[in-house]
MARROKOL-521195 format. One record per residue (C-alpha): x, y, z; residue in three letters. Coordinates in steps of 0.2 Angstrom, whole numbers, plus 5000, padded with zeros to 4 digits. Example, Ala and Ser with C-alpha at 12.3 -4.5 7.8 and 13.67 -1.06 7.14 Angstrom:
# residues 2
[pakol [5062,4978,5039],ALA]
[pakol [5068,4995,5036],SER]
***
This chain:
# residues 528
[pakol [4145,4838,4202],UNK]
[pakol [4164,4841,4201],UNK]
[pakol [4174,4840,4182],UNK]
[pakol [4193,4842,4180],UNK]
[pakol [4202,4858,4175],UNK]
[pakol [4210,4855,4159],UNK]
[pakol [4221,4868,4148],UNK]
[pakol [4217,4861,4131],UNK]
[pakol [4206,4869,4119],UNK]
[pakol [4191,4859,4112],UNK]
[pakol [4172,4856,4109],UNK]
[pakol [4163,4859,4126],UNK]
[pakol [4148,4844,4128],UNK]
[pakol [4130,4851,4136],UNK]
[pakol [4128,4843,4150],UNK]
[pakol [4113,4832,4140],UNK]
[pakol [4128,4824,4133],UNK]
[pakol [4140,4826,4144],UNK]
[pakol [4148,4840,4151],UNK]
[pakol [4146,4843,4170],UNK]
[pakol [4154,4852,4185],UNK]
[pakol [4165,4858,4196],UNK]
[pakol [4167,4875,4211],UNK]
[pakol [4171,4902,4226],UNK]
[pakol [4162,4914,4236],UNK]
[pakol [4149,4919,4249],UNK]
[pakol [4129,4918,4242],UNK]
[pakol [4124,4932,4253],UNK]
[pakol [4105,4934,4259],UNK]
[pakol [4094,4918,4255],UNK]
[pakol [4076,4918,4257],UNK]
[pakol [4076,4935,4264],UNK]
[pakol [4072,4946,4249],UNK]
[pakol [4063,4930,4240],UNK]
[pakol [4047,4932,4230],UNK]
[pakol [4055,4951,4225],UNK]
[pakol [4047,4960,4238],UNK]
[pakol [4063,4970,4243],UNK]
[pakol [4063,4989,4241],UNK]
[pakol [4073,4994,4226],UNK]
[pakol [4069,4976,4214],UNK]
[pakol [4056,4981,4208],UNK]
[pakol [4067,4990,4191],UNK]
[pakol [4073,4973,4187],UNK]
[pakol [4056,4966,4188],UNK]
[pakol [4049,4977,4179],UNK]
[pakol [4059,4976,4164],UNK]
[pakol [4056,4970,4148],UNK]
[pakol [4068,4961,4134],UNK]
[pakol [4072,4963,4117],UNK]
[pakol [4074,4953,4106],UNK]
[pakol [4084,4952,4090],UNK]
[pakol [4093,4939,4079],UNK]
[pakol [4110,4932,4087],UNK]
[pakol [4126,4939,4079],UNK]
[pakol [4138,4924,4074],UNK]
[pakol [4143,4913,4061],UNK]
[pakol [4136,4900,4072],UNK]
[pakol [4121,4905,4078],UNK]
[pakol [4106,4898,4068],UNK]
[pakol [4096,4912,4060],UNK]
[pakol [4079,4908,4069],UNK]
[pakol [4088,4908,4088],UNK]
[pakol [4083,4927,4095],UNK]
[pakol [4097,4934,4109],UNK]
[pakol [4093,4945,4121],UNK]
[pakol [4098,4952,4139],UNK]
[pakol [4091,4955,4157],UNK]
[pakol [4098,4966,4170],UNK]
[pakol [4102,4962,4190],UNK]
[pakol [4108,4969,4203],UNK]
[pakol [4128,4963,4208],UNK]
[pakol [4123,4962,4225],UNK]
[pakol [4104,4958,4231],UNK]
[pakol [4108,4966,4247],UNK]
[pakol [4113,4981,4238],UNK]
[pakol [4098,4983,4225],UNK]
[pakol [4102,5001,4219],UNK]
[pakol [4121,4997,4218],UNK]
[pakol [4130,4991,4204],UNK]
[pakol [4121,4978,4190],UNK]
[pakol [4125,4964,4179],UNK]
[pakol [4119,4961,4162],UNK]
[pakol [4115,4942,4158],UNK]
[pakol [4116,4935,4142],UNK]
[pakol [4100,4928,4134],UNK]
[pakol [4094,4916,4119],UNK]
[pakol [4077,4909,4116],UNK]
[pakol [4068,4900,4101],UNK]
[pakol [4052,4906,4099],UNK]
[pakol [4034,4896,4101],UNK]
[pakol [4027,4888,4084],UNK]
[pakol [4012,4891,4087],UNK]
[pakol [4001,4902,4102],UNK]
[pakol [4013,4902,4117],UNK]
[pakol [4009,4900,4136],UNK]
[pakol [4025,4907,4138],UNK]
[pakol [4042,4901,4143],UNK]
[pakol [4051,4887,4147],UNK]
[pakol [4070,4890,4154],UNK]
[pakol [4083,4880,4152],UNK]
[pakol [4097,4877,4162],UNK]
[pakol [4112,4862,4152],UNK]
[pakol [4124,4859,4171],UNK]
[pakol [4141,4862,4173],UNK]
[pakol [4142,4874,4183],UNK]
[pakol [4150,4885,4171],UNK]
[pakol [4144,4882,4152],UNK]
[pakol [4137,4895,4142],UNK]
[pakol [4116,4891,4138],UNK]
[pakol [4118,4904,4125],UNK]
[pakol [4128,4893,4114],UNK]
[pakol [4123,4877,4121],UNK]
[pakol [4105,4880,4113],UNK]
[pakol [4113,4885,4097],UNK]
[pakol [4122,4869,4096],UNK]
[pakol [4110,4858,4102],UNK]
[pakol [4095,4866,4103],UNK]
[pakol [4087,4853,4091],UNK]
[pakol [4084,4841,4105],UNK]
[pakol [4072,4855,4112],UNK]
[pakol [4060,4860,4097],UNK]
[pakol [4047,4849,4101],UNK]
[pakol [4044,4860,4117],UNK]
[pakol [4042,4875,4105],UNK]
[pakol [4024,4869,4102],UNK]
[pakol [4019,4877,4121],UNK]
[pakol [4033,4888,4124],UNK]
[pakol [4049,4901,4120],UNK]
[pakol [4062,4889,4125],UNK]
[pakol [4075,4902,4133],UNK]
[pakol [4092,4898,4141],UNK]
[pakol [4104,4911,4146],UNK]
[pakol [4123,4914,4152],UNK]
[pakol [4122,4914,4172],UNK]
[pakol [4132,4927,4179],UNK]
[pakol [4151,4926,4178],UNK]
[pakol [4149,4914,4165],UNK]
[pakol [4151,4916,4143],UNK]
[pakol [4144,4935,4139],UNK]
[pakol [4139,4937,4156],UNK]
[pakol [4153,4946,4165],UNK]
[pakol [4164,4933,4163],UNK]
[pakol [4178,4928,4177],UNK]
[pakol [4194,4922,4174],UNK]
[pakol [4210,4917,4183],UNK]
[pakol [4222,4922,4169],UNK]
[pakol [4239,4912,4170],UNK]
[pakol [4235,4906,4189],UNK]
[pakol [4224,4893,4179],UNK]
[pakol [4237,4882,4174],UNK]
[pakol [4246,4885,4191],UNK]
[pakol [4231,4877,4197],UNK]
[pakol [4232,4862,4187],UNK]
[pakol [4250,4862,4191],UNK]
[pakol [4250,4863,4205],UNK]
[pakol [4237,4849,4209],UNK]
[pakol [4242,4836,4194],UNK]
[pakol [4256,4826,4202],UNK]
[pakol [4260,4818,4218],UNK]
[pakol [4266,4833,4226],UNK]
[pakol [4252,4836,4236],UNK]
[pakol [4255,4820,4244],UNK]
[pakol [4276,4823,4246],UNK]
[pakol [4273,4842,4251],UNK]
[pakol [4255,4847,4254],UNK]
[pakol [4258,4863,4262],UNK]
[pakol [4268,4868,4247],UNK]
[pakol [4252,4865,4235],UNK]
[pakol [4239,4873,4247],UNK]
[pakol [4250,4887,4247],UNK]
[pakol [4250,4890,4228],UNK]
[pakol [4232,4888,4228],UNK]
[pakol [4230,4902,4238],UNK]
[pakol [4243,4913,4227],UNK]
[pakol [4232,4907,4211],UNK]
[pakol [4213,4910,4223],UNK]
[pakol [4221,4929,4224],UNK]
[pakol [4226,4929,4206],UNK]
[pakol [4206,4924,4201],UNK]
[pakol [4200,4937,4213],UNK]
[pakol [4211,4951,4203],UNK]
[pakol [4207,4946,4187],UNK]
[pakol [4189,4942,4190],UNK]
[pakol [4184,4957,4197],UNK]
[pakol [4167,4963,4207],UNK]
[pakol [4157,4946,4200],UNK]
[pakol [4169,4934,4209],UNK]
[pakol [4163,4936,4226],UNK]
[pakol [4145,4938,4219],UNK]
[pakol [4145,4921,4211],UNK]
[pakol [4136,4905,4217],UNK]
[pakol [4120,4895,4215],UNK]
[pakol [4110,4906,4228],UNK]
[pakol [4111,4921,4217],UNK]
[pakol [4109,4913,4200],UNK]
[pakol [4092,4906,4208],UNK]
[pakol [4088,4924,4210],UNK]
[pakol [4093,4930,4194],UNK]
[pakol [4082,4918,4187],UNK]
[pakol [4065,4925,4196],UNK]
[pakol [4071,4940,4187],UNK]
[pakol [4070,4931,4172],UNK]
[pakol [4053,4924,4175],UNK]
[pakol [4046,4941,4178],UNK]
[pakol [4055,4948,4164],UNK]
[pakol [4049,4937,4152],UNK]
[pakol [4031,4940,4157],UNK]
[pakol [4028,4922,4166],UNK]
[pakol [4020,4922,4184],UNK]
[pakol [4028,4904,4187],UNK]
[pakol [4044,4897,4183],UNK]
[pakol [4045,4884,4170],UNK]
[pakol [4062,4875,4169],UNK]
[pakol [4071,4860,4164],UNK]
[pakol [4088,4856,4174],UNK]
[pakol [4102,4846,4169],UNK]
[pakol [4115,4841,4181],UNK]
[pakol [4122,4854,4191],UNK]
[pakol [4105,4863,4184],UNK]
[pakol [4095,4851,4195],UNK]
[pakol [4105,4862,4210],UNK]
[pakol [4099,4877,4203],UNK]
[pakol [4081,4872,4201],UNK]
[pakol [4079,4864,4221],UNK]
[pakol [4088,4881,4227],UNK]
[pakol [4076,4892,4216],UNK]
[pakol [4060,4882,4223],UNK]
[pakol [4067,4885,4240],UNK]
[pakol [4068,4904,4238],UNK]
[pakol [4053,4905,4226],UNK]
[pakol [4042,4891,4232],UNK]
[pakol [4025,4898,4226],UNK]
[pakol [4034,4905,4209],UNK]
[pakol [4037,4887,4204],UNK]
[pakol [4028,4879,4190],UNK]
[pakol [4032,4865,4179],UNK]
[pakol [4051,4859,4183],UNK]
[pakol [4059,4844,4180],UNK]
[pakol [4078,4842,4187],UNK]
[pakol [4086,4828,4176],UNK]
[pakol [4104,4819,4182],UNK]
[pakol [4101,4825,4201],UNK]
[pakol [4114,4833,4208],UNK]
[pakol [4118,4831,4227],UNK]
[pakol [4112,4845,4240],UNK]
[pakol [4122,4838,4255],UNK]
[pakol [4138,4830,4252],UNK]
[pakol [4154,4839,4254],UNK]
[pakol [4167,4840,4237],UNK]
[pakol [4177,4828,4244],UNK]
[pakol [4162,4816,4245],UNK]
[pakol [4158,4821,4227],UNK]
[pakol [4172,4819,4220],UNK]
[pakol [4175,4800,4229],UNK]
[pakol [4156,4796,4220],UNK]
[pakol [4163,4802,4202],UNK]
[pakol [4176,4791,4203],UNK]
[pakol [4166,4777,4207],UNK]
[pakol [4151,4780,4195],UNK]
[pakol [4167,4783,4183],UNK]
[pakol [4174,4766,4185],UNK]
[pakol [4158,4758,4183],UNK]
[pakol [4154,4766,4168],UNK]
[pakol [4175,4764,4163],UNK]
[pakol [4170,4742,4165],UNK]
[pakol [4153,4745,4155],UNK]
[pakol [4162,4753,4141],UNK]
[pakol [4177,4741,4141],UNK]
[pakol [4165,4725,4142],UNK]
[pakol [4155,4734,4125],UNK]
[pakol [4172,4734,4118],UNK]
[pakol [4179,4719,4118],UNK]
[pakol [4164,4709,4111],UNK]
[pakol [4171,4721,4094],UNK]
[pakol [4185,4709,4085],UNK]
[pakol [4194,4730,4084],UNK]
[pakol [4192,4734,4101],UNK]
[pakol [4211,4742,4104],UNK]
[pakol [4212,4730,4123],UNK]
[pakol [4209,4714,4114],UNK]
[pakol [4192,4702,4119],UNK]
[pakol [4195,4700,4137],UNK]
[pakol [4189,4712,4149],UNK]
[pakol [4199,4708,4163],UNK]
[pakol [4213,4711,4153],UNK]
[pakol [4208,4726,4145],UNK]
[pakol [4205,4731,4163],UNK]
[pakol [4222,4731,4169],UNK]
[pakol [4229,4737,4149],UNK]
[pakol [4219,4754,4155],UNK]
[pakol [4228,4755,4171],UNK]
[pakol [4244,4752,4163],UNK]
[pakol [4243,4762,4150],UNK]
[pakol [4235,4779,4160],UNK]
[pakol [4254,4774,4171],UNK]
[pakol [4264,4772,4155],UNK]
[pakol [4257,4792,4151],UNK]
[pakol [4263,4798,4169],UNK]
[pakol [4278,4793,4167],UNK]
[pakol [4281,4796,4149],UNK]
[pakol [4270,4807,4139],UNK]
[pakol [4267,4808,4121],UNK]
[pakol [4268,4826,4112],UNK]
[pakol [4250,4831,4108],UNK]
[pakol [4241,4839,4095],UNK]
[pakol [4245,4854,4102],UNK]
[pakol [4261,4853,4107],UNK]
[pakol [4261,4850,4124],UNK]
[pakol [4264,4833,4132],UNK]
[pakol [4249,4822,4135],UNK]
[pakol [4251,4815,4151],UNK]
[pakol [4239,4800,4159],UNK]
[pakol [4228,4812,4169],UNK]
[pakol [4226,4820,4153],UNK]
[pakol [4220,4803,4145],UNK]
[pakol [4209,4799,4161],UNK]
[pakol [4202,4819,4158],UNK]
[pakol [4196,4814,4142],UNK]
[pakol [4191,4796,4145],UNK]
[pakol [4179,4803,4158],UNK]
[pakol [4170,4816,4147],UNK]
[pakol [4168,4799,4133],UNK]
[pakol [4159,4789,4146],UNK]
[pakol [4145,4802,4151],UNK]
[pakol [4134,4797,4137],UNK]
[pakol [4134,4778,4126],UNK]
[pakol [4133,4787,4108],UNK]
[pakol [4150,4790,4112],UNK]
[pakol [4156,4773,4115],UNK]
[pakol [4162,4771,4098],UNK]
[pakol [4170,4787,4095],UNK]
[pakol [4178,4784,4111],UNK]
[pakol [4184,4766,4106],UNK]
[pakol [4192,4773,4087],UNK]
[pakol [4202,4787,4097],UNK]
[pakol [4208,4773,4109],UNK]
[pakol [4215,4766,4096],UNK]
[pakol [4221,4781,4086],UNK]
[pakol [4232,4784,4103],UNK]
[pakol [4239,4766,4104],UNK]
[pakol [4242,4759,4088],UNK]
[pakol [4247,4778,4081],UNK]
[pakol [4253,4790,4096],UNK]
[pakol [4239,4800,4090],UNK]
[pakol [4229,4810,4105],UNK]
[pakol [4219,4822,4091],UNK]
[pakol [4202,4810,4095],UNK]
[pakol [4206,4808,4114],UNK]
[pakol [4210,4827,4114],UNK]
[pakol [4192,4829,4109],UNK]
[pakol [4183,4824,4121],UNK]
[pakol [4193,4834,4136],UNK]
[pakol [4182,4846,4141],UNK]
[pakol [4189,4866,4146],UNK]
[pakol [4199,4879,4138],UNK]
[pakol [4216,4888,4136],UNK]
[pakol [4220,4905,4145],UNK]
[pakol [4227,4918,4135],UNK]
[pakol [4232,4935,4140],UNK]
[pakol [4218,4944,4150],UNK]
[pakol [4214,4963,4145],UNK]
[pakol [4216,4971,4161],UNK]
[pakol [4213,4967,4179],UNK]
[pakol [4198,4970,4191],UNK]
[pakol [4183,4967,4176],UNK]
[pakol [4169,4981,4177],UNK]
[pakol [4153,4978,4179],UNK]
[pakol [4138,4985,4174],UNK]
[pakol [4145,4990,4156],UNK]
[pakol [4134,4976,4145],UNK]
[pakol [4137,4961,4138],UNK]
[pakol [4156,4955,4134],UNK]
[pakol [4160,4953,4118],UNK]
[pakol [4161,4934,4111],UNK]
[pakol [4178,4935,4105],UNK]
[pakol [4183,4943,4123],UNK]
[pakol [4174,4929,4133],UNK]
[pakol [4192,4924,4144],UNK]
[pakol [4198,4904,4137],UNK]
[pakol [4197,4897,4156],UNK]
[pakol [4180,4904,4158],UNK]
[pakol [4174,4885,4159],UNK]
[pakol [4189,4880,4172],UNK]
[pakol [4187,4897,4181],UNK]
[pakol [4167,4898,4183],UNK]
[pakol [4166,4881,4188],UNK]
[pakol [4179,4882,4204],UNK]
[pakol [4168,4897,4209],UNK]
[pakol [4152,4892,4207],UNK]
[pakol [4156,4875,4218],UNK]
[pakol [4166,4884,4229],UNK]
[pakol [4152,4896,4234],UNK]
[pakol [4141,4881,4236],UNK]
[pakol [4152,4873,4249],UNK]
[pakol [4156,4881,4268],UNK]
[pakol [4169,4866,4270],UNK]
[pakol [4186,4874,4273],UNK]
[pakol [4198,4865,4282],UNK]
[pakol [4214,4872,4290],UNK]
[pakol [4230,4866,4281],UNK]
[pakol [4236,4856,4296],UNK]
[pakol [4218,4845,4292],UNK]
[pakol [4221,4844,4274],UNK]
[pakol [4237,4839,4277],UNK]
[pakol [4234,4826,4290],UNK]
[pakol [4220,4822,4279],UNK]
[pakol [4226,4819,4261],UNK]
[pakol [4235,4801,4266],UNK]
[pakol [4220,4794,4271],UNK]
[pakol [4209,4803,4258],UNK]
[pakol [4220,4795,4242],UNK]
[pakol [4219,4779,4247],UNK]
[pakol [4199,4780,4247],UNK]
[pakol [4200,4788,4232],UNK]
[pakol [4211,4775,4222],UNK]
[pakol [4201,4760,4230],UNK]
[pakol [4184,4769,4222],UNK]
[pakol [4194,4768,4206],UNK]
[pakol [4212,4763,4200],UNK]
[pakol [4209,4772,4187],UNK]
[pakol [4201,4789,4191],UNK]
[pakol [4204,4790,4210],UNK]
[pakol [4220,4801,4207],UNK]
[pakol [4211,4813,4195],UNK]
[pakol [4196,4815,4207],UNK]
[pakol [4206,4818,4221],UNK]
[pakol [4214,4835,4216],UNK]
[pakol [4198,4843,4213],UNK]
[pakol [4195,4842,4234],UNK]
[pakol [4209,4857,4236],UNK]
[pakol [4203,4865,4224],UNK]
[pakol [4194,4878,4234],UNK]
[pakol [4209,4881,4247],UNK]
[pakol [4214,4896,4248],UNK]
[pakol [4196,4906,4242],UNK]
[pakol [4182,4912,4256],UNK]
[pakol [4170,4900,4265],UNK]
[pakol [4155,4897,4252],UNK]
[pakol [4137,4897,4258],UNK]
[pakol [4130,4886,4271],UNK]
[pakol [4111,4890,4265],UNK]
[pakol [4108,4875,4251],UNK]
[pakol [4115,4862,4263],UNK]
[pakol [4104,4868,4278],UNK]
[pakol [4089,4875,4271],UNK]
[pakol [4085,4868,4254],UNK]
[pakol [4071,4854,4258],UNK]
[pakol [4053,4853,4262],UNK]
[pakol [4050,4865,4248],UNK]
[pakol [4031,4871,4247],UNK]
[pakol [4028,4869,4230],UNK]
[pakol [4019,4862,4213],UNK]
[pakol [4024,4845,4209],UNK]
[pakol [4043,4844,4203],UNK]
[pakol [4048,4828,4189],UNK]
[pakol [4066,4822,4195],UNK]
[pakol [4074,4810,4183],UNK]
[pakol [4088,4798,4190],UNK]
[pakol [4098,4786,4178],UNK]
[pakol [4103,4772,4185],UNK]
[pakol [4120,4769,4175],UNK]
[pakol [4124,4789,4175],UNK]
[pakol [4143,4789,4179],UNK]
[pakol [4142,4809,4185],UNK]
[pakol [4125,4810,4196],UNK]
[pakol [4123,4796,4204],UNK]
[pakol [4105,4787,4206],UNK]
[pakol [4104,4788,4225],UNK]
[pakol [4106,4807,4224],UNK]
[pakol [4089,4806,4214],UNK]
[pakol [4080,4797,4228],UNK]
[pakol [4092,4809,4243],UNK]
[pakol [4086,4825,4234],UNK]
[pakol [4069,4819,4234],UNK]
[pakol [4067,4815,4249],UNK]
[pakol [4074,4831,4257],UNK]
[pakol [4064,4842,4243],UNK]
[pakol [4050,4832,4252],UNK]
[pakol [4032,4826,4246],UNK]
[pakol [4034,4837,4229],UNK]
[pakol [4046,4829,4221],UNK]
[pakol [4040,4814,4209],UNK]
[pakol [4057,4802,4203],UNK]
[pakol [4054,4795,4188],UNK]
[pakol [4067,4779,4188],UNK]
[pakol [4077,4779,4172],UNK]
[pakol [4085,4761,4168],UNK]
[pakol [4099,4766,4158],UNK]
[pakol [4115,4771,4153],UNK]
[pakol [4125,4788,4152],UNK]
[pakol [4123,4806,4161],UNK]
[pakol [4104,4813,4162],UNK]
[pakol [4088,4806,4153],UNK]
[pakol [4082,4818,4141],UNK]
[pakol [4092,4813,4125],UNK]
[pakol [4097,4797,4127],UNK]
[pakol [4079,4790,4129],UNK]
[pakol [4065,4793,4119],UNK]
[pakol [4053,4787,4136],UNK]
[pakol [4063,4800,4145],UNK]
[pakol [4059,4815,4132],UNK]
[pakol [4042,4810,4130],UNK]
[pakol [4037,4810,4147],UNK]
[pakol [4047,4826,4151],UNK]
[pakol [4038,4834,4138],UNK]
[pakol [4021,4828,4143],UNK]
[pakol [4025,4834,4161],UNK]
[pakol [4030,4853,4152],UNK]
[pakol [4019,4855,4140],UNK]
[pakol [4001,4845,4147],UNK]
[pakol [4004,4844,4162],UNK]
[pakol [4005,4825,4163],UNK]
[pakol [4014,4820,4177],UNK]
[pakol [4020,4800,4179],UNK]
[pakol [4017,4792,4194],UNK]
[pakol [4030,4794,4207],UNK]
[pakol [4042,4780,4206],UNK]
[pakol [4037,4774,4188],UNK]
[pakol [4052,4769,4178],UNK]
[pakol [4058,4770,4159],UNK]
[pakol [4066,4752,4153],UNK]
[pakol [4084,4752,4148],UNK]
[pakol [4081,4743,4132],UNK]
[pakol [4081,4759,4119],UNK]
[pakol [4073,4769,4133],UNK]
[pakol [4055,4760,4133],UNK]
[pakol [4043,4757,4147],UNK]
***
């Protein structure tokens, strides 16, 4: 699932409550090598971690951190490897081993979503180490980075120029896709969902589990359906929660964000003006067309924001979006709204925009192989940066500039009648892989009619990121064992915002208690 680029510095939201993704290279070999059977894997599974207490002012004392090694390249076993950064909270009581964790994006760190949210998780600590890790290219994991091309790519793609002079844009994407590649190093063109899915059987062996156990959020749902299609007879308890799509092209993403983004945009703004402070006044149709105005009134004009920089409308629609992925938010969302119009002040809209700033990199062409990266040298655009590779990977769409350009007419105008008010942010994420190699072709073709133990897929019916029809696509295509479990509610994924959700999850991971395929929680409170 795609998210925007942004340059700002803030808080980054799991994708439990809300943060999401966006997309680089090749995935190599699929199913080949799968159940590690290839000469030369059997050093990484044979491994064993160690744990120790996480270093940090943030971590919480009892979260363990620890690391696994893989190979750069699975066709190249004895070549070069990566170290992958690990946390886990350790079992209560006796453990039947783990239970992996994977919060969407592509592109977050696990290790310090689980140290910022991992309350949400401690009931699954009465079965299981609940572990999560950095995927490769990502936070302490050999991290990529574009360096300054970042905000060339944001430039480049944040006004109507691509409309004017499209040929102009794609070719400063390509100039910024060289730049990544240089600053990036070996990872880059090792990146993608098809070798994270490997890295985590590596995982599984390496914590001593003979099946995988894994819970999925968003772009983690892709992960879990490729991993069962490489592994099928290594999968044991999974649950994928907020679908993600295994078919649809970016462009076709990207018009589904916008409309599940609108949708959730009138929710919000019908909540709203039944509050005598709602910034838009008590009618909705109004407020409507005060949003679109104003997100026009920013383009053309832009405030100064906290940073210093100007704060355009697209920045306003950026964080708007990452508000709307979960209802708890709804309020805060509402106060910064009115911070920003009665005040000029964008600190509460600020945030909610998820990414990060770039400062200077330390070098060119990143080593591999060398251990974990230092937290405090973990590149500022990691998010931005890991995101447009991992998507890109995924995807083997690349049109010719003459298409995109012939295209882009055509494509705009879908895009703004999806949403007037997100259809111009949603649409520059489609060029975002220009310029970068042809991604794999393997999770679009081969991931379906997995041969596996029973899977729990979660679909919500108001999630503005995932939406429902990619629960019931996906389930179809994973074939007979997938069981949807039908989520009547509000926001992005299941697990915290419903208590029927997270109950039956947990039944499913730690008894085994599967619900019926096709049962349903309520949307009043997240009840049956």
């Amino acid at each position: 699932m795609l998210v925007k680029l942004s340059t700002r510095p803030t808080v980054r939201h799991c994708a439990v409550t809300g943060a999401l993704g966006l997309a680089l290279l090749g995935a190599g070999l699929p199913a080949a090598t799968a159940e590690g059977t290839a000469p030369g894997l059997s050093r990484f599974y044979d491994q064993k971690i160690r744990w120790s207490a996480c270093e940090g002012m943030e971590m919480p004392k009892d979260l363990q951190c620890g690391k696994v090694t893989v190979p750069l390249d699975y066709g190249r076993p004895r070549g070069e490897t990566l170290d992958l950064a690990l946390a886990r909270y350790r079992a209560t009581g006796d453990s039947r081993g783990s239970v992996l964790l994977n919060f969407g994006g592509p592109g977050g760190s696990g290790v310090s979503e689980l140290a910022a949210g991992g309350k949400d998780f401690m009931h699954l600590t009465n079965g299981y180490d609940v572990v999560t890790f950095d995927p490769r290219g990502v936070g302490r994991s050999s991290p990529v980075t574009c360096g300054p091309a970042t905000g060339r790519i944001i430039e480049a793609t944040d006004g109507d120029e691509e409309i004017d002079d499209p040929r102009a844009v794609l070719r400063k994407l390509r100039e910024a896709a060289a730049e990544c590649a240089k600053h990036s190093g070996p990872v880059l063109p090792r990146m993608g969902t098809v070798n994270a899915a490997r890295d985590m059987d590596v995982m599984r062996a390496a914590l001593g589990d003979d099946r995988l156990n894994y819970l999925g959020f968003s772009y983690g749902t892709r992960l879990g359906a490729v991993y069962a299609a490489q592994f099928p007879h290594k999968v044991g308890r999974v649950v994928l929660d907020g679908v993600d799509t295994l078919t649809e092209p970016l462009a076709e993403q990207g018009l589904a964000g916008a409309r599940g983004q609108q949708t959730a945009l009138d929710n919000f703004l019908d909540w709203c003006v039944e509050d005598i402070v709602c910034p838009f006044g008590q009618d909705a149709r109004e407020a409507r067309r005060q949003v679109v105005r104003l997100v026009g009134s920013l383009d053309a004009d832009p405030v100064p924001s906290a940073f210093g920089e100007d704060f355009s409308g697209q920045d306003l629609v950026g964080a708007v979006g990452q508000a709307l992925y979960s209802r708890e938010l709804w309020p805060s969302l509402e106060r910064a709204l009115a911070q920003l119009l009665e005040d000029g002040d964008t600190r509460g809209m600020e945030g909610f925009v998820s990414g990060g700033v770039t400062f200077p990199v330390r070098g060119e062409g990143r080593e591999t192989g060398g251990g974990l990266t230092d937290e405090e040298d973990v590149p500022m655009d990691n998010l931005p940066a890991a995101l447009m590779a991992v998507n890109c990977a995924d995807d083997p769409d690349r049109p010719s500039a003459e298409q995109v350009a012939r295209s882009l007419g055509r494509l705009r105008e879908r895009y703004e009648d999806a949403s007037p008010v997100f259809g111009r942010y949603r649409l520059t994420q489609v060029l975002m892989c220009y310029g970068r190699p042809k991604g794999t072709d393997y999770i679009r073709d081969d991931v379906k009619n997995v041969d596996t133990a029973k899977m729990l897929l979660v679909g919500t019916r108001g999630d503005p990121a995932t939406p429902y029809r990619w629960t019931v696509e996906t389930a179809e295509r994973l074939g007979p064992s997938a069981v949807v479990l039908d989520n009547k509610g509000e926001g992005h994924t299941g697990y915290a915002s419903s208590g029927c959700v997270h109950r039956k999850v947990d039944d499913f991971l730690l008894y085994g208690s599967l619900p019926p395929d096709g049962s349903s929680c309520g949307a009043e409170n997240g009840e049956d």
